[in-house]
N, C-alpha and C positions, 0 to 999 in steps of 0.2 A: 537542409537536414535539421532535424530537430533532438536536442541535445537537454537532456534532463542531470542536472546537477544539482543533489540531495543528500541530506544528512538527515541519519533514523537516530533516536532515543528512545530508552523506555522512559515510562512516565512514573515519578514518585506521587503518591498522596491524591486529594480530591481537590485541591484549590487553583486545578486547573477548569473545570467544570462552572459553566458560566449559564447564559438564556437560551443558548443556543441549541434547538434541540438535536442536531446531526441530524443525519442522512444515512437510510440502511443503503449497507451494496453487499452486491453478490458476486462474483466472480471466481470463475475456473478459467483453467488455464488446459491449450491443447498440447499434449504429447510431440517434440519435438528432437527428432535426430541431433541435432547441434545442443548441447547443451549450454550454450551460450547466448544466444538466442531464447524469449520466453514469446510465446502466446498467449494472450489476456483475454477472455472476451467476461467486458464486467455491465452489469446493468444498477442505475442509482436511479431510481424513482420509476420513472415512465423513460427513460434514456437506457440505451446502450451505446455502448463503444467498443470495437478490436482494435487492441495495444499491441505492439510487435517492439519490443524491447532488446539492442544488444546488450554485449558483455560489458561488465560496469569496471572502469578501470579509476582507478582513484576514487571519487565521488561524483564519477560526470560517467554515463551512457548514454548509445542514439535511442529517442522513443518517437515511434509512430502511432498517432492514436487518431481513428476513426470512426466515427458514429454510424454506426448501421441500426436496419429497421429492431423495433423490441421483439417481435413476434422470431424474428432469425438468433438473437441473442438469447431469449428463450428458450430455443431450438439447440443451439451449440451448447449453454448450461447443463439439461439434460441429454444430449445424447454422446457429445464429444468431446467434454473435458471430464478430465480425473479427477476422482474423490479424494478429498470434502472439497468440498465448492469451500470459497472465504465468502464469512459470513461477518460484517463489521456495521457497527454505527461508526460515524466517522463526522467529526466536531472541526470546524475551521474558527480558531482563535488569532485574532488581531494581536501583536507582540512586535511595538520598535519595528513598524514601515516591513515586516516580515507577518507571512499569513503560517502560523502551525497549523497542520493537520495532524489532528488524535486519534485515532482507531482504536477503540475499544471493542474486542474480538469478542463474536458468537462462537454458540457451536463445538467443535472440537480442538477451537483455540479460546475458549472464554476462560480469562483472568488476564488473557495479556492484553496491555496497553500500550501502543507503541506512537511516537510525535517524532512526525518528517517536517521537515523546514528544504523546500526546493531555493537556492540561491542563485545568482546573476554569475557568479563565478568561484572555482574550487578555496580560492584565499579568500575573498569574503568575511569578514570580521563580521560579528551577532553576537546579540544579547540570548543569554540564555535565561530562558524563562525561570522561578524555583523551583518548579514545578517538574524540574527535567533531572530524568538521573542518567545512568551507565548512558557514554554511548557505544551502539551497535551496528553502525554504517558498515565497517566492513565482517561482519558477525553473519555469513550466510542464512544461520537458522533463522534468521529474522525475515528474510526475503518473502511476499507472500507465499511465491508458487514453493518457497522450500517449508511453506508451515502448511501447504495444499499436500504436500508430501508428508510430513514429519509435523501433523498439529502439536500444537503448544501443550496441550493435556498430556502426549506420551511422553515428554518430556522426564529424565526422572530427577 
């Protein structure tokens, strides 16, 4: 089983931004009975994947992620996930033996920024970057598939 244990922040200021140039992804998510359960299907570059994510208890949920063809991922973006697709450049910064990932959101979430840090386990002591403000781990609105629902701009 695979087991994803993550903590989200927003990000204060620009001195987080380094040579790195990111990586666009897209990704919708399919309509599911269980609201506990999410379906992902995201493409980054020339790759896709479908992620099949449970309920997040603490800071730890199960995630299943598997790479399927681009041409099918293509196909599921436009015909069978709900709007707005997430639209993010997405920056991996090196930080104390721990890798942040930055999403800097397009589209009908552009201004938020938001830095996940996945750790080995929920106690796990880290450095916090300066760069890092509020956190938002257990803050639903932050979840992609609830900003694929609820983008960051309607926000009031």
């Amino acid at each position: 089983m695979a087991i994803e244990i993550e903590r989200k922040f927003l990000v204060k200021g620009d001195t987080w931004r380094s040579s790195d140039q990111g990586k666009l992804y897209r990704q919708g998510y399919v309509l599911t009975q269980n609201q506990t359960t999410t379906v992902r299907v995201r493409i980054v570059g020339d790759r896709a994947y479908l992620t099949l994510k449970g309920k997040t208890q603490g800071f730890t949920r199960e995630e299943f992620e598997y790479p399927i063809p681009l041409e099918d991922a293509q196909i599921m973006l436009e015909n069978l996930c709900s709007r707005p697709l997430i639209e993010k450049i997405r920056y991996r910064i090196n930080v104390a033996n721990l890798v942040w990932e930055v999403d800097e959101f397009q589209g009908e979430n552009q201004g938020l920024i938001l830095a996940e840090v996945e750790l080995i386990s929920e106690n796990q002591d880290f450095e916090l970057p300066d760069w890092i403000g509020e956190e938002v781990t257990q803050d639903l609105r932050y979840y992609n598939v609830n900003l694929a629902k609820y983008p960051y701009q309607t926000w009031q």
